[in-house]
C-alpha positions in Angstrom: -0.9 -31.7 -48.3 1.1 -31.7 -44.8 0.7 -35.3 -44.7 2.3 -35.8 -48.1 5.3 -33.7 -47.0 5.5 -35.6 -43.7 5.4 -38.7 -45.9 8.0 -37.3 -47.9 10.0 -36.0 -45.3 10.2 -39.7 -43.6 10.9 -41.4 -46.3 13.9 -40.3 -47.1 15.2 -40.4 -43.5 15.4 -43.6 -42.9 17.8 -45.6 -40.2 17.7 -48.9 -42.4 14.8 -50.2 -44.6 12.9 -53.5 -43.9 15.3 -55.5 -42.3 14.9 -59.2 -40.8 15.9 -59.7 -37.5 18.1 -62.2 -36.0 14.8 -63.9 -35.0 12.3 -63.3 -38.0 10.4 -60.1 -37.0 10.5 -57.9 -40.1 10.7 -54.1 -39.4 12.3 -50.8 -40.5 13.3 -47.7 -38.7 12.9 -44.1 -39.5 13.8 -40.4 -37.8 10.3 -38.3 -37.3 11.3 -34.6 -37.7 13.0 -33.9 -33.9 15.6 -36.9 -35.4 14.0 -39.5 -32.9 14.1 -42.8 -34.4 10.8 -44.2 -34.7 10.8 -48.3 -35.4 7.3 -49.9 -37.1 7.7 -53.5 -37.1 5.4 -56.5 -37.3 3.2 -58.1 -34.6 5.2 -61.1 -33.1 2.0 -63.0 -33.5 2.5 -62.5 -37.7 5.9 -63.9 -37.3 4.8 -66.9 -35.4 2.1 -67.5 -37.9 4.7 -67.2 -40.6 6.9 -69.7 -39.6 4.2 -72.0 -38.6 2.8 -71.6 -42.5 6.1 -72.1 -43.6 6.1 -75.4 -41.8 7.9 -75.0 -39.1 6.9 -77.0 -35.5 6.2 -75.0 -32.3 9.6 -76.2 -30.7 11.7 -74.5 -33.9 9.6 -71.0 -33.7 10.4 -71.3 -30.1 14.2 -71.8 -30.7 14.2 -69.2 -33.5 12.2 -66.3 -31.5 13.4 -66.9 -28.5 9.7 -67.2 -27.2 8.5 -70.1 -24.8 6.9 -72.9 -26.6 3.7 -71.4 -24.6 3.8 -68.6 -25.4 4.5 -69.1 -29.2 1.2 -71.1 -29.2 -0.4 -68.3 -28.0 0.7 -65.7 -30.5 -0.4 -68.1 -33.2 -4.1 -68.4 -31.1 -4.5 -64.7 -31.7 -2.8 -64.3 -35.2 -5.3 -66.7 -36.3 -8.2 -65.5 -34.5 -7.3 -61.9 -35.8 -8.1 -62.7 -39.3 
């Protein structure tokens, strides 16, 4: 039951809903009850893995997250190693 009402509680105090950032992660942003702003947002290694998916070369993921072209290689290593 006092999960449901925290549930409830959160839900509808919300900053912004899902949102994309400028560089792909997805996340969204909610206050807990002290009105702190708590932000839940995907693993950079599920973005990389996304736009690699979606087609995209190491270089553009690396220009579009701002990550090295290392370390985007990396993130995809352990995304895919993950599953």
């Amino acid at each position: 039951m006092l999960v449901m009402i925290l549930y409830m509680y959160m839900v509808s105090k919300y900053v912004h809903g899902i949102k994309e950032h400028a560089w792909g992660q997805r996340g969204l942003r909610f206050y807990d009850p002290d009105f702190h702003i708590i932000e839940v947002s995907e693993p950079l290694s599920a973005v990389v893995k996304r736009f690699y998916d979606q087609g995209m070369t190491f270089e553009e993921i690396s220009k579009k997250t701002m990550l090295s072209v290392k370390m985007a290689q990396r993130l995809h290593k352990k995304a895919i190693s993950d599953n």
